[in-house]
C-alpha positions in Angstrom: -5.2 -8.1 -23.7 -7.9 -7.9 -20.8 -10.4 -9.2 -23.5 -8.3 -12.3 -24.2 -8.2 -12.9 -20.7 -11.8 -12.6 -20.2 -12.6 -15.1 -23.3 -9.3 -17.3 -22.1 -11.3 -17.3 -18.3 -14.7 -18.2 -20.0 -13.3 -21.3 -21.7 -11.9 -22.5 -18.6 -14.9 -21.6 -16.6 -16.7 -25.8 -17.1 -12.8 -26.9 -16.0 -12.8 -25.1 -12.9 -16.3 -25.9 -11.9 -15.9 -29.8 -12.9 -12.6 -29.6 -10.4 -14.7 -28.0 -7.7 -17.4 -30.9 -8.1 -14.4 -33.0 -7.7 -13.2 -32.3 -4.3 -12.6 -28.4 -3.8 -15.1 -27.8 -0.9 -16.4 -24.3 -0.3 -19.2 -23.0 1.9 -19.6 -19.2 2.1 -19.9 -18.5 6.0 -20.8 -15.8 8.2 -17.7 -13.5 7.0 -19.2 -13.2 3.4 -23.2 -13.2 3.8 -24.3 -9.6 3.6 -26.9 -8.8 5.9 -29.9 -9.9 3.4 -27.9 -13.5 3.4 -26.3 -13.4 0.2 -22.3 -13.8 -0.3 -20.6 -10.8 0.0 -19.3 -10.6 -3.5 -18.9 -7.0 -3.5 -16.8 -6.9 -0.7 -13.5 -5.0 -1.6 -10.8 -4.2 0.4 -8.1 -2.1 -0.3 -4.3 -1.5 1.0 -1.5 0.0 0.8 2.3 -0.3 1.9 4.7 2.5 2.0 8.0 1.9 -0.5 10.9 3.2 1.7 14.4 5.0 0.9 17.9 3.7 2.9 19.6 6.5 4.0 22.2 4.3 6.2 23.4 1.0 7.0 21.6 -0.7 4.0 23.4 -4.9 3.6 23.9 -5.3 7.2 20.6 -6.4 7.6 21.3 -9.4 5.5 21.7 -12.9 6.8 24.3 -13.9 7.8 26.2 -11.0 8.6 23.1 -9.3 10.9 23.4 -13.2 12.8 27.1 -13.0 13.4 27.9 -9.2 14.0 24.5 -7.5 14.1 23.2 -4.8 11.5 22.1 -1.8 11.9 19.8 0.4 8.9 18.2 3.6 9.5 15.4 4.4 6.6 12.4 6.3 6.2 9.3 5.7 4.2 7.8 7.9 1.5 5.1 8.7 -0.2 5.4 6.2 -2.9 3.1 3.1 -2.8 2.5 -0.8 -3.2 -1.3 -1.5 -3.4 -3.1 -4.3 -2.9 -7.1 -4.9 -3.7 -8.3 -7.8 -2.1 -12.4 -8.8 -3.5 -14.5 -11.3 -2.0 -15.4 -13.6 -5.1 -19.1 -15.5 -5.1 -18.0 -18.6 -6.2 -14.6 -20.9 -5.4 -12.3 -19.4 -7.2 -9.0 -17.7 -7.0 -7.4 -14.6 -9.2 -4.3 -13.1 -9.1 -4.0 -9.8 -11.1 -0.4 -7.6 -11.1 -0.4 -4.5 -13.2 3.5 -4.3 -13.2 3.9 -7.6 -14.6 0.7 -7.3 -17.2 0.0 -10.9 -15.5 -3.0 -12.9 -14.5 -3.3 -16.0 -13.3 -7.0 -17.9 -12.3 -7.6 -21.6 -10.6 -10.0 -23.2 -8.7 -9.9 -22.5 -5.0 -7.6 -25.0 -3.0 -6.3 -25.3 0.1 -2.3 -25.0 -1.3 -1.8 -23.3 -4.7 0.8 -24.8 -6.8 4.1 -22.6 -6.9 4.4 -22.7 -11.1 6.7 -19.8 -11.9 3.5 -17.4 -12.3 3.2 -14.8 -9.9 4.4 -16.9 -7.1 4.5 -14.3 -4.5 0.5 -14.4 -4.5 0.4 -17.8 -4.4 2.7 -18.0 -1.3 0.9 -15.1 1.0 -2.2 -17.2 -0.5 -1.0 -20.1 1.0 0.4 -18.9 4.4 -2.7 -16.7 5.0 -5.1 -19.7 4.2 -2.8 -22.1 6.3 -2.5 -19.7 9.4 -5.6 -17.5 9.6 -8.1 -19.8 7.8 -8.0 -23.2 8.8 -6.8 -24.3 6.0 -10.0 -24.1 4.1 -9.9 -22.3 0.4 -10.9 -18.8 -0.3 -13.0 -17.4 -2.6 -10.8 -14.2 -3.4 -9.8 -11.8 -6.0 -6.1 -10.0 -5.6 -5.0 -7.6 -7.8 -1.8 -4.8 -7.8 0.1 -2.8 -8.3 3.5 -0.3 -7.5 4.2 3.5 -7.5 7.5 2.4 -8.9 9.1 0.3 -11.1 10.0 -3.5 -9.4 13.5 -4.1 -8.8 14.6 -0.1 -8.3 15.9 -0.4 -4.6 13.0 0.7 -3.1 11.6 -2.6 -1.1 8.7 -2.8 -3.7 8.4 -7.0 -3.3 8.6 -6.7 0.3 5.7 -3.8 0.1 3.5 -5.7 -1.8 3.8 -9.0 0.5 3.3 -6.3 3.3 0.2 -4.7 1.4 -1.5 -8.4 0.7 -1.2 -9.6 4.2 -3.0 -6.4 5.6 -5.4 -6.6 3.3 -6.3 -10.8 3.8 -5.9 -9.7 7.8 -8.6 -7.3 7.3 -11.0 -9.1 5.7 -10.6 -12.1 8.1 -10.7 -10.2 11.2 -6.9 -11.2 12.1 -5.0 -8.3 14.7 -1.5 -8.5 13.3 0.4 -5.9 15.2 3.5 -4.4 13.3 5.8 -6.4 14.5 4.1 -9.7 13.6 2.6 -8.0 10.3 6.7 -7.5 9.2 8.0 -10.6 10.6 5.2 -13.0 8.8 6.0 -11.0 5.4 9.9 -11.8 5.8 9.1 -15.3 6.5 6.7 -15.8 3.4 9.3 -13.8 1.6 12.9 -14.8 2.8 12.1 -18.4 3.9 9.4 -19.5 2.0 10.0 -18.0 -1.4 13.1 -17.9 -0.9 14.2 -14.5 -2.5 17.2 -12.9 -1.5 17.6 -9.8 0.6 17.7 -8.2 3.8 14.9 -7.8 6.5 14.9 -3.6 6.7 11.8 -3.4 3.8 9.5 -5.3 5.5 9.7 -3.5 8.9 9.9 -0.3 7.2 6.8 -1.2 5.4 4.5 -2.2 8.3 5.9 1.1 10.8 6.5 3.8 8.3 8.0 6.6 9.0 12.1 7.3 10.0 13.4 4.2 11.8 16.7 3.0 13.4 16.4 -0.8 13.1 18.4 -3.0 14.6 19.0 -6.4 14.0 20.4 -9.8 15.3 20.0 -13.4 15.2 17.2 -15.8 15.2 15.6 -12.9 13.8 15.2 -10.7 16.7 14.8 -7.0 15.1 14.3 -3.7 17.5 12.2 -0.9 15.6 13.4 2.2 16.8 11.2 5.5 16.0 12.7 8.7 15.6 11.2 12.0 16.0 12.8 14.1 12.9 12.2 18.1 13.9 10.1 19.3 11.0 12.6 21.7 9.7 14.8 19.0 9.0 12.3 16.6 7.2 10.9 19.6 5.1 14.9 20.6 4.0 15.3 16.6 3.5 12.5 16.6 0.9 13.4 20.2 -0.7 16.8 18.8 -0.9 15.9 15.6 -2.1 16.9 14.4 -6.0 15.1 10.9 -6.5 16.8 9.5 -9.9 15.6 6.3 -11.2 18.6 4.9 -13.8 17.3 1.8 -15.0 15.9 -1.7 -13.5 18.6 -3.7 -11.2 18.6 -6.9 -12.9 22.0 -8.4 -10.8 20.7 -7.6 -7.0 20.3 -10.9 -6.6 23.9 -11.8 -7.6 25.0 -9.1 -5.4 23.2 -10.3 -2.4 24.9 -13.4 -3.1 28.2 -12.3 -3.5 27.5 -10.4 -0.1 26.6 -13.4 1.9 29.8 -15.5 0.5 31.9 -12.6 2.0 30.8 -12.9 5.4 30.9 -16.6 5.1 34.2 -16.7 3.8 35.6 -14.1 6.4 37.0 -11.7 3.3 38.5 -8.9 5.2 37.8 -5.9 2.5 34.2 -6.9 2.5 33.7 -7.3 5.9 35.9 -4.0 6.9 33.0 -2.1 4.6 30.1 -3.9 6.0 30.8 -2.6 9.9 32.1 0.6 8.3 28.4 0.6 7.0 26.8 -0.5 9.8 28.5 2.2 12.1 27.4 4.9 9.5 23.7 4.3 10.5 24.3 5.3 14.0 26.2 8.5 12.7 23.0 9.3 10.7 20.8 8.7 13.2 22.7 11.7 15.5 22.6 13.5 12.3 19.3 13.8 11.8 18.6 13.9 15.5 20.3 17.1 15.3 19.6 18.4 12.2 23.7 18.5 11.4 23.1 18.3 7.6 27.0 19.0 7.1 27.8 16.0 8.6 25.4 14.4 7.0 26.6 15.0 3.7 29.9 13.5 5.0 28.5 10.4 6.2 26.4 9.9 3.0 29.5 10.7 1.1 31.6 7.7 2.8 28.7 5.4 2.7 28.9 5.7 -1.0 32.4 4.9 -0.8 32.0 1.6 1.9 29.4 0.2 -0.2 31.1 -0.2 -3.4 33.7 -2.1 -1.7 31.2 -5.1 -0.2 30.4 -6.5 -3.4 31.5 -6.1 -7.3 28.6 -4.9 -9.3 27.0 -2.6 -6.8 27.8 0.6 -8.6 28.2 0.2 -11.9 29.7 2.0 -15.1 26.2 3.8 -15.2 26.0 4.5 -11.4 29.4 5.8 -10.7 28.8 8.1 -13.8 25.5 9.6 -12.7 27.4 9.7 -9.1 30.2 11.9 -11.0 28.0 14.1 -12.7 26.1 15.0 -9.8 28.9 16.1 -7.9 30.0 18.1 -11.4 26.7 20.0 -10.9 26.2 20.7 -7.3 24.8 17.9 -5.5 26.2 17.4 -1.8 26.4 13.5 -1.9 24.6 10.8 -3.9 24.1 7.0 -2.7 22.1 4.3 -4.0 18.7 2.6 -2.2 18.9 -0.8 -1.9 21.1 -3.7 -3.4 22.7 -1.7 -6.5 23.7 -1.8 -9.9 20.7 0.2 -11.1 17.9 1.3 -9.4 17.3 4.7 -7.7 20.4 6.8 -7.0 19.3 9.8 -4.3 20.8 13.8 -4.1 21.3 15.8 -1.6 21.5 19.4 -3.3 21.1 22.7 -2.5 17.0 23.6 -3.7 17.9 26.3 -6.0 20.5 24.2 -7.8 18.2 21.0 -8.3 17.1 21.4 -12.0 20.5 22.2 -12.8 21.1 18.9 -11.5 18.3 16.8 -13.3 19.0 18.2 -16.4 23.0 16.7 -16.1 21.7 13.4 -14.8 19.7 13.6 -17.9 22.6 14.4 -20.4 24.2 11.1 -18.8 21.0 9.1 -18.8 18.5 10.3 -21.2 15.6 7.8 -20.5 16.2 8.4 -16.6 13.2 9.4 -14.3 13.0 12.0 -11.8 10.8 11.1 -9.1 9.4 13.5 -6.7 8.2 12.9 -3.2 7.9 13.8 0.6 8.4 11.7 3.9 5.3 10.4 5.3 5.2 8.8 8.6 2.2 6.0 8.8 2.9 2.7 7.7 0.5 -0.1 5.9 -3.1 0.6 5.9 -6.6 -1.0 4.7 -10.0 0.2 3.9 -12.7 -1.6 3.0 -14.0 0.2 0.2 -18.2 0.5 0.4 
């Protein structure tokens, strides 16, 4: 495939050139001269975005119910990644490369890139970036990425990788996006300009890293709360922790949906399950405060419980099996990250019992993955690579 590509890009090479000539200005400034003068077209930079688990509260953060009631989410990031290389091309044009989708896309460098159906996240962190932080002059630029995970599991991967592209454009042209900005611009590139459903916890999650107690309300306003797990607890979270990836959710977005006509509606069930939700994260945060993992399991065990009832489709057939089983063969609680009907499902279990676990989620679900991995605490980083 990559040599296609290459012999695909060769062919177009006169057709990109002939539309710089007519009208696509580029002038390679200070930022890309090397220090003998020539354009910088080694210049890599790298970055990286932490994916992030939902331990509580996960749906309240979704518009409009956050606007009208408030939400409340408490998550933590892990050591699973999105990844972002950003290279500084020699000549005006623009690539976009994603690994997960086996797509890439190449066109002349312009001020506004054409939203076309192909890899249209790019093209709108492209546009914002060169819109906000450039002037609105093209740039020369290489992106390529990729994910720890597979995309639509419940982890936050889009919102990652909007997260992992802006830090690595704002490190290559010098911009100082603090955390709080960093999130909020990838929501709005995400949310409101893209327009893809979901909630605002990924993005925040993303940019702080580590276990937060978010809060949020309307016109945006969101309150990142750090919390400062004892290590005990975070090391018997992670030997505790059964990470079971059951297939790709391919109906989050109609489950968003059917959230968000809830609360407009006013349906009671919904709506009872939402703040029953919502409450759960401030019962999580005490439990992990206090390292109360009994509790915890209770709290886990009723979120499962609440969140089934704010949408149909959230745990399906396949879900509420592999939730069965795992009860069948020791596991404390289960609950799923993010929207539902596939995904990742996540254990608690006792250690010694864990592979007694896998291998039943396996007898239910024989092309299931078990993921390992352990809580890390920084958020979205970039390196420029030498």
């Amino acid at each position: 495939m990559a040599a296609s590509f290459k012999s695909r890009q060769r062919a177009r090479l006169p057709q990109l050139e002939g539309d710089a000539r007519a009208g696509v200005s580029w002038q390679p400034d200070d930022r890309w001269l090397s220090d003998r003068g020539q354009p910088a077209a080694r210049l890599v930079i790298r970055s990286r975005a932490p994916l992030r688990l939902g331990l509580a509260g996960g749906g309240t953060d979704v518009s409009p119910y956050c606007d009208l009631y408030g939400g409340a989410v408490l998550n933590a990031t892990v050591d699973l990644y999105a990844y972002a290389t950003v290279e500084v091309l020699a000549e005006p044009r623009v690539e976009f490369l994603s690994a997960d989708l086996d797509d890439r896309v190449a066109y002349p460098a312009r001020a506004v890139l054409k939203v076309d159906g192909r890899l249209d996240l790019f093209k709108h962190v492209y546009n914002y970036v060169v819109r906000e932080y450039h002037g609105g002059r093209p740039l020369p630029v290489r992106v390529s990425t990729h994910v720890d995970v597979p995309m639509g599991s419940g982890l936050g991967a889009s919102s990652s990788l909007v997260v992992a592209m802006l830090k690595g454009y704002a490190e290559w042209l010098g911009v100082p996006l603090g955390d709080y900005e960093l999130a909020q611009t990838a929501y709005r590139i995400e949310r409101l300009q893209a327009r893809l459903p979901g909630g605002r916890q990924d993005q925040y999650a993303a940019a702080f890293g580590g276990f937060n107690f978010m809060e949020f309300g309307a016109q945006e306003r969101v309150l990142v709360n750090p919390l400062r797990i004892r290590e005990w607890v975070v090391s018997e979270l992670e030997a505790s922790l059964v990470l079971f990836y059951c297939g790709r959710s391919r109906v989050a977005e109609a489950i968003i949906a059917e959230q968000v006509r809830h609360v407009r509606q006013g349906e009671e069930v919904a709506l009872a399950a939402a703040h029953q939700v919502k409450q759960e994260a401030f019962r999580m945060k005490e439990c992990l405060l206090r390292g109360d993992f009994a509790r915890m399991h209770e709290v886990l065990r009723e979120s499962w419980e609440a969140k089934r009832r704010m949408a149909a489709g959230i745990c399906s057939t396949r879900l509420e099996t592999l939730y069965r089983r795992g009860l069948q063969a020791g596991a404390y609680c289960g609950r799923i990250s993010g929207a539902g009907g596939a995904g990742f499902i996540l254990f608690l279990v006792d250690p010694v019992r864990k592979a007694r676990l896998c291998a039943a989620l396996r007898q239910v679900y024989r092309q299931g993955l078990v993921f390992g991995c352990h809580f890390t605490s920084a958020g979205t980083q970039a390196w420029r690579v030498q």
